[in-house]
C-alpha positions in Angstrom: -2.9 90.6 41.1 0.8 90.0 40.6 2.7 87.2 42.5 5.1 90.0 43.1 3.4 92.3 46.0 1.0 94.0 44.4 -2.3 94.2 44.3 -5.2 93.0 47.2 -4.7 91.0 49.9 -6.8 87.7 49.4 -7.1 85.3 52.3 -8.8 81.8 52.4 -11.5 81.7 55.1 -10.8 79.4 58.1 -8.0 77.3 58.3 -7.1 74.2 56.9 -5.6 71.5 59.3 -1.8 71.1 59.6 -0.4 68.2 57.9 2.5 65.6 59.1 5.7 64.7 57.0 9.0 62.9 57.4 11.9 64.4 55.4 15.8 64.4 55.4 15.2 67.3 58.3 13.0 64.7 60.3 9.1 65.1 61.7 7.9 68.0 60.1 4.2 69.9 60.4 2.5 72.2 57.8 0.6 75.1 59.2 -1.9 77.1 57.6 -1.1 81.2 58.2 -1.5 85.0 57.6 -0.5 87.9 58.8 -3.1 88.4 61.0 -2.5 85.4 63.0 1.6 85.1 62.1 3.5 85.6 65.5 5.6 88.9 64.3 8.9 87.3 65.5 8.1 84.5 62.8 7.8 87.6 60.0 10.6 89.1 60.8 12.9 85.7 60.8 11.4 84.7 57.5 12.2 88.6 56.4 15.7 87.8 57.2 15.8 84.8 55.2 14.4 86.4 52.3 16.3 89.7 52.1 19.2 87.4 52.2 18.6 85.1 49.4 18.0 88.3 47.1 21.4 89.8 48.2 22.3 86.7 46.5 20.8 88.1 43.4 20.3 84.9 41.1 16.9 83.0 41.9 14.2 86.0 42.8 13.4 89.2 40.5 13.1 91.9 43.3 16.1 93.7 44.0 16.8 94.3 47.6 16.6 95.6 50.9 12.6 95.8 50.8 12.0 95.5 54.5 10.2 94.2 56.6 6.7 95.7 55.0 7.9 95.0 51.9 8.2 91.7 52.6 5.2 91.2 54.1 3.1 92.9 51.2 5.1 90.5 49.3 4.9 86.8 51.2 2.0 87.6 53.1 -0.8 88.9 50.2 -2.7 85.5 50.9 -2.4 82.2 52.4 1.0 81.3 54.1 2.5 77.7 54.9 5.3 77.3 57.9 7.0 74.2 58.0 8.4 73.4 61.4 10.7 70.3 62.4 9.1 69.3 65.6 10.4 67.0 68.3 8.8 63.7 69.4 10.7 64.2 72.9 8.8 67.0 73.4 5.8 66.4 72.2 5.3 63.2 74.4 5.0 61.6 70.7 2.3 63.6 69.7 2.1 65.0 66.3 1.4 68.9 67.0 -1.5 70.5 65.9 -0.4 73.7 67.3 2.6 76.1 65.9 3.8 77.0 69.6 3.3 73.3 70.4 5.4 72.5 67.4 8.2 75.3 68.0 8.5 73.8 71.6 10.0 77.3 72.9 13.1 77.0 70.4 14.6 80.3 67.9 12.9 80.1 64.8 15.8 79.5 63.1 16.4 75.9 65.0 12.6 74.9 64.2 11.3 76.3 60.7 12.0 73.3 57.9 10.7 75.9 55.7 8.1 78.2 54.2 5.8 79.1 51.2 2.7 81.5 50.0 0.1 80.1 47.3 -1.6 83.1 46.2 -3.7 84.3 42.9 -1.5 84.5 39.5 -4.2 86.9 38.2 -7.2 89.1 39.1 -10.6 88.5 38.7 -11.9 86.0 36.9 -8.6 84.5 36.5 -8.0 84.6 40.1 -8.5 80.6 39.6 -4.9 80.1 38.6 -2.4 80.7 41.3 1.6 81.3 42.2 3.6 79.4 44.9 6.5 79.8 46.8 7.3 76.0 46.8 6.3 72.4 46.1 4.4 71.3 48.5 1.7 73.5 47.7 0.5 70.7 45.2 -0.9 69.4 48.3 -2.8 72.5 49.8 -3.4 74.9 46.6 -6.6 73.0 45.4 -7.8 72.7 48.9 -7.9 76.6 48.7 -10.3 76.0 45.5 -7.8 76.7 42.8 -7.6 75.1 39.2 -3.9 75.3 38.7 -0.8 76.7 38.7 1.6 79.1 36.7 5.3 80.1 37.9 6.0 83.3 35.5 9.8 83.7 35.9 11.9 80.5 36.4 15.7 81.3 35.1 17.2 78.5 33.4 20.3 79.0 35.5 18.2 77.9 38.5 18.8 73.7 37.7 17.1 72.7 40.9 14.4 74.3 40.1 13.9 73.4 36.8 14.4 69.5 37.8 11.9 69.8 40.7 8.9 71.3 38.8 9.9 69.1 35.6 10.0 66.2 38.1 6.5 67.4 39.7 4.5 67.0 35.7 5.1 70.6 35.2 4.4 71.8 31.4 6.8 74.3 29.8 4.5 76.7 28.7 6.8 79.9 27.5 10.5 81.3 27.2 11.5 84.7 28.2 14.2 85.6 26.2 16.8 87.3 28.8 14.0 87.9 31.6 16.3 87.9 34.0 19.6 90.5 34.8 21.0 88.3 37.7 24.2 88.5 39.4 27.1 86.2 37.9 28.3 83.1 40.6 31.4 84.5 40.2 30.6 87.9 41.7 32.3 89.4 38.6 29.2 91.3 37.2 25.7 90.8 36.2 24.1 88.9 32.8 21.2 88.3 31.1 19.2 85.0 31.5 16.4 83.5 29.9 13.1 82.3 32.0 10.9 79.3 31.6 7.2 79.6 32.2 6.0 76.6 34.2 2.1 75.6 34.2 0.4 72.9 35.7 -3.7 71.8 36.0 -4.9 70.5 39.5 -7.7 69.3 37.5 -7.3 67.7 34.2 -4.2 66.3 32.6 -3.0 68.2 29.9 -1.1 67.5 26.9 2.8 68.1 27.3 4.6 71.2 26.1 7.9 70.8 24.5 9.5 74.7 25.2 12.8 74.7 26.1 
């Protein structure tokens, strides 16, 4: 299976419980979706979102527009996690279990804090080792009964990025020489640009890596 849309749809049975956070956006809960149970306005927000960031062309391999069931085949293969910045006001102070009771009848845009897929890295008997769409997965991927973690592509342009999975005990595990042909900042072309590999265990430590 390849983190990139291909490949069969693999989703966790049951659900896990939504979890409780407070961040620089405020009270945020973590809910456990697919598509079968993904309110379609919520898809084709999160659509939006996405076909934007690859008109941006510097953080995500896919070239775009891939639509709507592109998308889907993409961020939807396996398990989904929707973050939403919930109101105390309006939940009497309740922390909601619910992702209507949590959206509180708002536009998705005003409520979602953000979102993320963890889904198999490979096939088979592999299918152990998984991809993410963000951090916070650390906290729900082993839950789903898998033994680590491997980001393929991670251009070295993408500083944030690199910090936050550094930051997270990420090991280095490969370079891509010029993986990557992403747009310039400057909007005056496109270059080359290398990729780092990025692996983690959920259940050992492991020795650190030292590619740069």
């Amino acid at each position: 299976m390849s983190p990139y849309g291909t490949g069969t749809s693999k989703w966790s049975e049951g659900t896990l419980n939504p979890t409780s956070y407070q961040s620089s956006k405020g009270n945020i809960t973590v809910h456990h979706l697919n598509i079968t149970n993904c309110p379609a306005s919520l898809v084709e927000y999160l659509h939006g979102v996405f076909e934007t960031e690859l008109e941006m062309g510097n953080t995500y391999p896919q070239e775009g527009p891939i639509g709507v069931a592109g998308f889907t085949s993409y961020f939807f293969q396996a398990d989904v996690f929707i973050g939403i910045a919930y109101l105390p006001n309006s939940t009497n102070g309740v922390i909601p279990t619910d992702l209507e009771q949590a959206r509180s009848g708002r536009e998705w845009k005003d409520c979602v804090a953000g979102a993320y897929y963890v889904k198999p890295n490979y096939p088979g008997r592999s299918s152990h080792i998984c991809n993410a769409g963000f951090i916070s997965f650390l906290h729900y991927a082993p839950l789903l009964g898998y033994r680590g973690s491997v980001f393929n592509l991670v251009y070295k342009n993408n500083l944030a990025s690199l910090a936050i999975w550094d930051r997270l005990g990420f090991q280095r595990a490969g370079l891509i020489p010029g993986a990557g042909r992403l747009k310039k900042p400057d909007g005056s072309g496109e270059e080359y640009v290398d990729a780092i590999i990025f692996y983690k265990s959920f259940v050992q430590a492991s020795a650190p890596l030292n590619f740069e």
